[in-house]
C-alpha positions, 0 to 999 in steps of 0.5 A: 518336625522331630527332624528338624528338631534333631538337626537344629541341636547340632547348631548348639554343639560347637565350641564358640570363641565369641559371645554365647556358648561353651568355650574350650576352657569350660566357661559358658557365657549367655548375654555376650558378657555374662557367666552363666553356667548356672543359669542358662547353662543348667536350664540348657543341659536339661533340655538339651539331654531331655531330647537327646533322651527322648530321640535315642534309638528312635528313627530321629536319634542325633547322629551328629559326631558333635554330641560328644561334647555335650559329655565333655561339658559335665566334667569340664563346665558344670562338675567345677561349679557344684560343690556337695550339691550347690551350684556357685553363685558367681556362674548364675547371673541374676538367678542368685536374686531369686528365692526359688532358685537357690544354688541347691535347686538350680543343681537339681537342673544338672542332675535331671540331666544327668539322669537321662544322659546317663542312658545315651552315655558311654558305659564309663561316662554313665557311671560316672555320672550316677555317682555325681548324683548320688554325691550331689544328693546325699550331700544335701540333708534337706533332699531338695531334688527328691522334693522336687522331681517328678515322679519318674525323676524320683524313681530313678534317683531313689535306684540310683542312691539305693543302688550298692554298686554306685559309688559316690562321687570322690572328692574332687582335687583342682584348679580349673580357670575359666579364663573366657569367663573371669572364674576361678575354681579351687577345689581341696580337701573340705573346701571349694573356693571359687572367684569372680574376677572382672576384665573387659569380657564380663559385665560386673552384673546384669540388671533385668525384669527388675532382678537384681538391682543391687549384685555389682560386685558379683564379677568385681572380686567376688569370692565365696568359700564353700564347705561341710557346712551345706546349709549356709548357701 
């Protein structure tokens, strides 16, 4: 029933300090040992703000206090690791192998959250993310999102980037470390940095369904450099 759908969500709500979830450092780990933010993470906050979406003010709306930090989640665990609308491939696991999932598709996910979080969301949280979008999305000469969507989705990013009120996103300036996961996020003027470091929490790489057989070194001192030039990732 859409009750016990509801009330199934507030299992996936808590901060974990072992195995899979979110961490109170930002980082999201799936398969015990791997960083998966753009992976399964952005396959999660799809889903997770499509049903919040879908339930708000309705009899079966998620009253659980623990949605809150669902919000958190956009600033602390993906915001880091989308530079001008690319997803960083040291947090995407295996989909890195697969050509229809390149980090500009897989942000896609976040901003289709983004979109339905923004009518459950605070007023200040909401705009907030309108403009993620409108950065995300004008960043990317190739319009991937737009190409993609689905008519609903597409009308309401095109009133988002039509819309004169809605500020792009600035520039973010920081350093976050993901320490439950071995990530590092630099980001500065024109750059983001980000690195894939190896410990005893996080496997080098994952190999399943054949994908991929040759990324060892993603978690092994991995570092990738991102820029204006969007179209090289």
């Amino acid at each position: 029933t859409l009750a016990d759908a509801r009330d199934g969500i507030s299992a996936f709500l808590p901060y974990v300090t072992k195995g899979d979830g979110f961490y109170i450092d930002g980082s999201f780990i799936q398969h015990n040992y791997i960083a998966y933010t753009g992976g399964y993470g952005a396959s999660f906050i799809s889903s997770l703000a499509e049903m919040l979406y879908l339930l708000d003010g309705s009899t079966w709306e998620v009253v659980d206090l623990g949605i809150a930090n669902v919000y958190t989640w956009i600033y602390d665990a993906y915001e880091p690791f989308i530079y001008k609308g690319n997803f960083m491939d040291t947090v995407r696991g295996r989909e890195i192998s697969r050509h229809y999932e390149e980090d500009n598709v897989t942000s896609g996910h976040v901003v289709s959250a983004l979109i339905q979080l923004a009518y459950t969301a605070s007023s200040t949280d909401a705009a907030t993310f309108k403009s993620m979008i409108k950065s995300w999305l004008q960043a990317d000469p190739a319009n991937t999102y737009l190409k993609k969507a689905t008519m609903w989705q597409l009308i309401e990013a095109k009133s988002i980037l039509n819309d004169s009120g809605v500020a792009p996103r600035a520039e973010q300036i920081k350093y976050k470390q993901f320490a439950s996961m071995d990530r590092v996020v630099q980001l500065r003027p024109g750059y983001g940095f980000n690195v894939g470091m190896f410990s005893d929490r996080m496997k080098n790489y994952e190999a399943l369904n054949s994908e991929p057989n040759n990324i060892w070194h993603v978690a092994d001192g991995m570092t990738t450099l991102y820029n204006n030039d969007v179209t090289q990732f």
